[in-house]
MARMARMI-588765 format. One record per residue (C-alpha): x, y, z; residue in three letters. Coordinates in steps of 0.02 Angstrom, whole numbers, padded with zeros to 5 digits, always signed. Layout:
BEGIN
XYZALA/...
This chain:
BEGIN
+02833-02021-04531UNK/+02778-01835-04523UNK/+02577-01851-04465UNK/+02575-01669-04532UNK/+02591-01746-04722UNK/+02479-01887-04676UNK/+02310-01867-04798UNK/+02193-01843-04660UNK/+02274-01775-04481UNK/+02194-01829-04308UNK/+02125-01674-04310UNK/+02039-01718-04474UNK/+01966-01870-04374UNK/+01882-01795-04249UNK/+02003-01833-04109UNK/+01997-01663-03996UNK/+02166-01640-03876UNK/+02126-01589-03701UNK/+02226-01497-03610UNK/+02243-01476-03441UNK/+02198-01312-03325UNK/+02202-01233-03190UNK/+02358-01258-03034UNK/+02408-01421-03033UNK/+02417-01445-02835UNK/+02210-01433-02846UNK/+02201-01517-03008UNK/+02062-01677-02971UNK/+02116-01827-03089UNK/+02009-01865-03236UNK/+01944-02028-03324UNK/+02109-01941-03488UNK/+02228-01979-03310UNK/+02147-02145-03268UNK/+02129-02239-03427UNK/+02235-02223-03573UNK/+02124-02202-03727UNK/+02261-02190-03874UNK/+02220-02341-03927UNK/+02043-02297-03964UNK/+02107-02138-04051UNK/+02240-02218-04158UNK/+02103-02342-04211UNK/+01983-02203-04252UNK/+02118-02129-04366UNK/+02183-02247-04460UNK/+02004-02306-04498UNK/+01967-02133-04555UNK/+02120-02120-04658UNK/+02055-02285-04734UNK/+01906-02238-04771UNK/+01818-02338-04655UNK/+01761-02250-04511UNK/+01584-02291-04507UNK/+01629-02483-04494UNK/+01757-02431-04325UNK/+01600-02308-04267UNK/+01500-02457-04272UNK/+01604-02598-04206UNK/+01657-02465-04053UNK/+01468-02448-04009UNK/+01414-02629-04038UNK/+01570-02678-03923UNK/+01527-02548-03790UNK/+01348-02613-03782UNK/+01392-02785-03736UNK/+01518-02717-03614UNK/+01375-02619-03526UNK/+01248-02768-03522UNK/+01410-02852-03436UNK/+01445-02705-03322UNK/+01266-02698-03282UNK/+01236-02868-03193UNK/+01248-02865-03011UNK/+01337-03002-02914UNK/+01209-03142-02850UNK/+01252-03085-02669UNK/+01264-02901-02671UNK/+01139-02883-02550UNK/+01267-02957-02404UNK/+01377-02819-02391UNK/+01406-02631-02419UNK/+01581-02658-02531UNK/+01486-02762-02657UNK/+01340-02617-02672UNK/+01508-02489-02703UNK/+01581-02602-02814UNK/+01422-02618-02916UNK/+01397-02431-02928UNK/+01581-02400-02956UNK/+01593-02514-03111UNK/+01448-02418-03180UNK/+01508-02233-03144UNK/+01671-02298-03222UNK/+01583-02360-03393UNK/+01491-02196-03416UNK/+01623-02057-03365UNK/+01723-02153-03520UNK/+01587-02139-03644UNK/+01572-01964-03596UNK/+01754-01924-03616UNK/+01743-02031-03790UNK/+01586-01906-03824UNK/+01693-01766-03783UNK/+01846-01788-03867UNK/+01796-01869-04011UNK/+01690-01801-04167UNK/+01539-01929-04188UNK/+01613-02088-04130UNK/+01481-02092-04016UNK/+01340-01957-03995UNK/+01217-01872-03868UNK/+01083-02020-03927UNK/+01190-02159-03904UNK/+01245-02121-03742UNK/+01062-02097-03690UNK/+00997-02245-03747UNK/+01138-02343-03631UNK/+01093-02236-03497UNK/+00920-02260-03490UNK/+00945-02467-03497UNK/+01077-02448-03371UNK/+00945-02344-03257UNK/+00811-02472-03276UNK/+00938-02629-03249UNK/+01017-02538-03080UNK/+00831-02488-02999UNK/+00767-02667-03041UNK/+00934-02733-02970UNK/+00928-02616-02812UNK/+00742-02672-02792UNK/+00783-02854-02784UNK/+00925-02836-02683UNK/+00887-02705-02556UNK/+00744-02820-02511UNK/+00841-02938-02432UNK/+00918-02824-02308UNK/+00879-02838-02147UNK/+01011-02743-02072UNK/+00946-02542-02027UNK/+01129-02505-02031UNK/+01155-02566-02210UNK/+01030-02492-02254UNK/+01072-02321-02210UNK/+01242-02349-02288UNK/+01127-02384-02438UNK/+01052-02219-02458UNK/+01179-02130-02426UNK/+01290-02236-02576UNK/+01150-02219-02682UNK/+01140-02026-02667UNK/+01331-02026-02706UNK/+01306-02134-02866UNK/+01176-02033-02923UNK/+01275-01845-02890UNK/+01422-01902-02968UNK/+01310-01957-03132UNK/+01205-01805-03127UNK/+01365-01698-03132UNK/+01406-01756-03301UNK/+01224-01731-03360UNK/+01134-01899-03335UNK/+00960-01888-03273UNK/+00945-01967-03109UNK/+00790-01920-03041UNK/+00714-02130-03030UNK/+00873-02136-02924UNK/+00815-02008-02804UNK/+00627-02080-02813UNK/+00727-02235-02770UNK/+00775-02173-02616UNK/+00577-02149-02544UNK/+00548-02324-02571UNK/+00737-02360-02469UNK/+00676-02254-02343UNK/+00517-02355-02327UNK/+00619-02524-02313UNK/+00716-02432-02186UNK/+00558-02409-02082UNK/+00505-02578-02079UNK/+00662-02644-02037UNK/+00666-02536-01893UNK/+00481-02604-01851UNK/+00518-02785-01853UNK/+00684-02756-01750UNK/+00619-02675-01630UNK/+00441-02769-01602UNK/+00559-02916-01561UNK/+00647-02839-01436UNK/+00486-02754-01359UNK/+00418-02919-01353UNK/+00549-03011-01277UNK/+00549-02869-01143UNK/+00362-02883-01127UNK/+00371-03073-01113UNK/+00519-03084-00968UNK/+00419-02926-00853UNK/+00365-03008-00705UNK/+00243-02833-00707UNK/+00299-02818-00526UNK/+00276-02664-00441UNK/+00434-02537-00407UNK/+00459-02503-00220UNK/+00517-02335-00200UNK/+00567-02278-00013UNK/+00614-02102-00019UNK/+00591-01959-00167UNK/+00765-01952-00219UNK/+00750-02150-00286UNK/+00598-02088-00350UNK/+00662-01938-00468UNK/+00794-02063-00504UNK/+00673-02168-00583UNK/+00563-02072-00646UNK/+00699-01941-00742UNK/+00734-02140-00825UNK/+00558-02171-00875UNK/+00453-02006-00896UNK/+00303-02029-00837UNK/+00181-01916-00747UNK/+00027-01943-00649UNK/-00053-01810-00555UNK/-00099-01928-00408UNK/+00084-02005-00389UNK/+00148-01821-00397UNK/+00037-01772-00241UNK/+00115-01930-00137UNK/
């Protein structure tokens, strides 16, 4: 059948074509080359041509909800291991570039307030989740591999317009785990140290053992210097 003599045309529905710019050796694939969203569009249309599209508008966005509240819980163990941290963050990024091609190529099947109102539950459910988790960690390592995954979850989010500044305050309070991990590390090794010394003195015979040791451990004393 001719869609051109159809009553209402996708057009009519609100479903915007994008096309593709620019040279296709730089072209960077998008969430249209990832995920194949005709079936949303065909079920936009034919509700619209039916009359119906408020009831698809709000079965799309009740669906989509649940999905989030899904996509949103972290795995009991994430705190073990770097991959399930990416895989947490990736699930999420993945769930909101969609909505915001929906929101761009679509006319009101979902707007700039319902994709804000996700947002904001999905920041508050991924701090509180990072909070619990990063706790846990007692690896400095990890940690650092942390920060740095949270600052690329929260540039890639801010580059389609999310506000991501409680990610970034996130970050101070990482850096503060960070510290402590270091402290508690590295008291237990000072202390083992500490605890096997014998505090014997160091016999040095000549000056060149004695630069030797003392370009190891800096240390300078007036008194020593005139010896």
């Amino acid at each position: 059948e001719d869609m051109s003599s159809s009553p209402v045309s996708e057009n009519d529905s609100g479903i915007i074509d994008v096309e593709d710019e620019g040279d296709e050796e730089l072209e960077v694939l998008g969430a249209q080359d990832l995920v194949d969203f005709s079936p949303v569009y065909r079920c936009l249309h034919i509700y619209t041509v039916l009359g119906a599209r408020d009831a698809f508008e709000n079965y799309y966005r009740k669906q989509r909800r649940k999905q989030a509240r899904l996509v949103l819980q972290p795995p009991s163990n994430m705190h073990e291991t770097l991959e399930d941290y990416r895989k947490y963050f990736n699930q999420i990024v993945g769930f909101f570039v969609v909505e915001d091609h929906i929101l761009h190529t679509t006319r009101g099947l979902v707007n700039r307030a319902y994709i804000d109102e996700l947002w904001e539950l999905a920041l508050s459910k991924t701090i509180a989740a990072l909070r619990t988790h990063s706790s846990y960690c007692t690896d400095p390592e990890l940690a650092l591999d942390l920060k740095n995954l949270i600052v690329l979850f929260a540039d890639t989010l801010q580059g389609y317009g999310f506000p991501v500044n409680q990610l970034f305050d996130m970050l101070l309070e990482i850096r503060d785990q960070y510290s402590e991990i270091l402290l508690k590390k590295w008291s237990g090794t000072f202390r083992q140290i500490l605890e096997s010394d014998n505090y014997s003195p160091m016999s040095v015979f000549d000056e060149e053992t004695y630069r030797y040791i003392t370009g190891q451990f800096p240390f300078l004393e007036a008194e020593l210097e005139k010896q």
